[in-house]
C-alpha positions in Angstrom: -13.3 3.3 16.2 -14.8 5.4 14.3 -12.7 5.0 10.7 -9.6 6.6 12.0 -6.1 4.9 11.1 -2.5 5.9 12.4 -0.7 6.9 9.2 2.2 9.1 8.4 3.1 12.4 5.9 5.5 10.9 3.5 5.3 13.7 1.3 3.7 16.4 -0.2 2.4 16.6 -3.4 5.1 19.3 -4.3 7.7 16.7 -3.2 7.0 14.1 -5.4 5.9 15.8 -8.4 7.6 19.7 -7.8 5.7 22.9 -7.7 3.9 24.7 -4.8 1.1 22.3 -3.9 2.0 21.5 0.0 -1.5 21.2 0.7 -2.2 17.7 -0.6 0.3 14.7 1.1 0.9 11.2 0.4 0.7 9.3 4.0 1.5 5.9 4.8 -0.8 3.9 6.9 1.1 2.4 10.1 -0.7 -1.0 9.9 -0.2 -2.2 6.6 2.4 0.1 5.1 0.5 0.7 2.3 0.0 4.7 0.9 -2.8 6.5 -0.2 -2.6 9.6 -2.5 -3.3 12.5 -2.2 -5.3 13.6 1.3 -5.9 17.5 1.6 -4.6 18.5 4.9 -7.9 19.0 5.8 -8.3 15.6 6.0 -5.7 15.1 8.2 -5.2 15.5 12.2 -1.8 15.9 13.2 -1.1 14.0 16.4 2.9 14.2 16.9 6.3 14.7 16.0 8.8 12.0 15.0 7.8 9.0 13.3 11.0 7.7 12.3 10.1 4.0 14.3 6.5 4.2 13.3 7.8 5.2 9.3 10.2 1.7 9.7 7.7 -0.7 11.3 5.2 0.4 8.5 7.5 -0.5 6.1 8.0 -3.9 7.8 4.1 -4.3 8.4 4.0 -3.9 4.2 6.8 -6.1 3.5 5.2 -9.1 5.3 1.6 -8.8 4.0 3.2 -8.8 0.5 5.4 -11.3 0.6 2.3 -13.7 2.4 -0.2 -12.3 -0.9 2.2 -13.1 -3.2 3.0 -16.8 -1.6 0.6 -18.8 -4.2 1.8 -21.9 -2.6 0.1 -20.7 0.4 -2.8 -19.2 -1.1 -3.2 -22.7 -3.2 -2.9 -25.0 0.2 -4.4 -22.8 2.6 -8.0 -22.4 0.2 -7.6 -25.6 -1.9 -7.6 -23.8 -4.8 -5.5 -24.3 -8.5 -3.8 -21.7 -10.3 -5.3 -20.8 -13.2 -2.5 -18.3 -14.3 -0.5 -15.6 -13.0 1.9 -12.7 -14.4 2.6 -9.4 -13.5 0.6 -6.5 -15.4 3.0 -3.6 -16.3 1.5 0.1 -15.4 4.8 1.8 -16.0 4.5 2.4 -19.8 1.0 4.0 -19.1 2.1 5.6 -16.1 0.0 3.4 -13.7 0.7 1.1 -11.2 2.5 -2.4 -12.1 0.5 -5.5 -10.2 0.6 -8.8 -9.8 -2.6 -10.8 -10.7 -3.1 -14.6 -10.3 -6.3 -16.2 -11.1 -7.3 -18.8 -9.0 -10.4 -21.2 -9.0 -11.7 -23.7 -6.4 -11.8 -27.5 -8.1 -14.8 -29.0 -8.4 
């Protein structure tokens, strides 16, 4: 493969943020569910209509990686590590993205 991924148009910039820009779209990558911001349609190929199933599974795909990143227990058992700490880092007051962050480190 030569760095291609399925993804789909969410939205243009102008619908998210107003104005004229319909050049530059948000897409959502079919795989993970995760989106990337903003791709020039330049950078884009079009391959078809539709998406509505592809739009839902990504959305699914996204859910379930989360939910297994987030599961410390896991991570913990899974890599025999110990939690160090863990919190979530609020963006929204700086208009950035809020993250979860747990630091982790292997015993010795």
């Amino acid at each position: 493969m030569d760095g291609k991924k399925e993804a789909i148009i969410v939205g243009s910039y102008a619908d998210k943020y107003g104005g004229s820009n319909r050049k530059d779209y948000t897409i959502m990558f079919c795989e993970t569910g995760s989106t990337m911001s903003w791709m020039h349609e330049s950078q884009l190929q079009f391959v078809e209509d539709g998406g509505e199933f592809l739009f839902e599974q990504a959305k699914v795909n996204h859910d379930r990686i989360l939910k297994q990143n987030l599961d410390i227990d896991f991570i913990k058992e899974k890599f025999h590590l110990e939690l160090i700490k863990m919190e979530i880092l609020k963006g929204y007051d700086k208009k950035a993205d809020t993250m979860f962050a747990a630091l982790l480190k292997k015993p010795l």
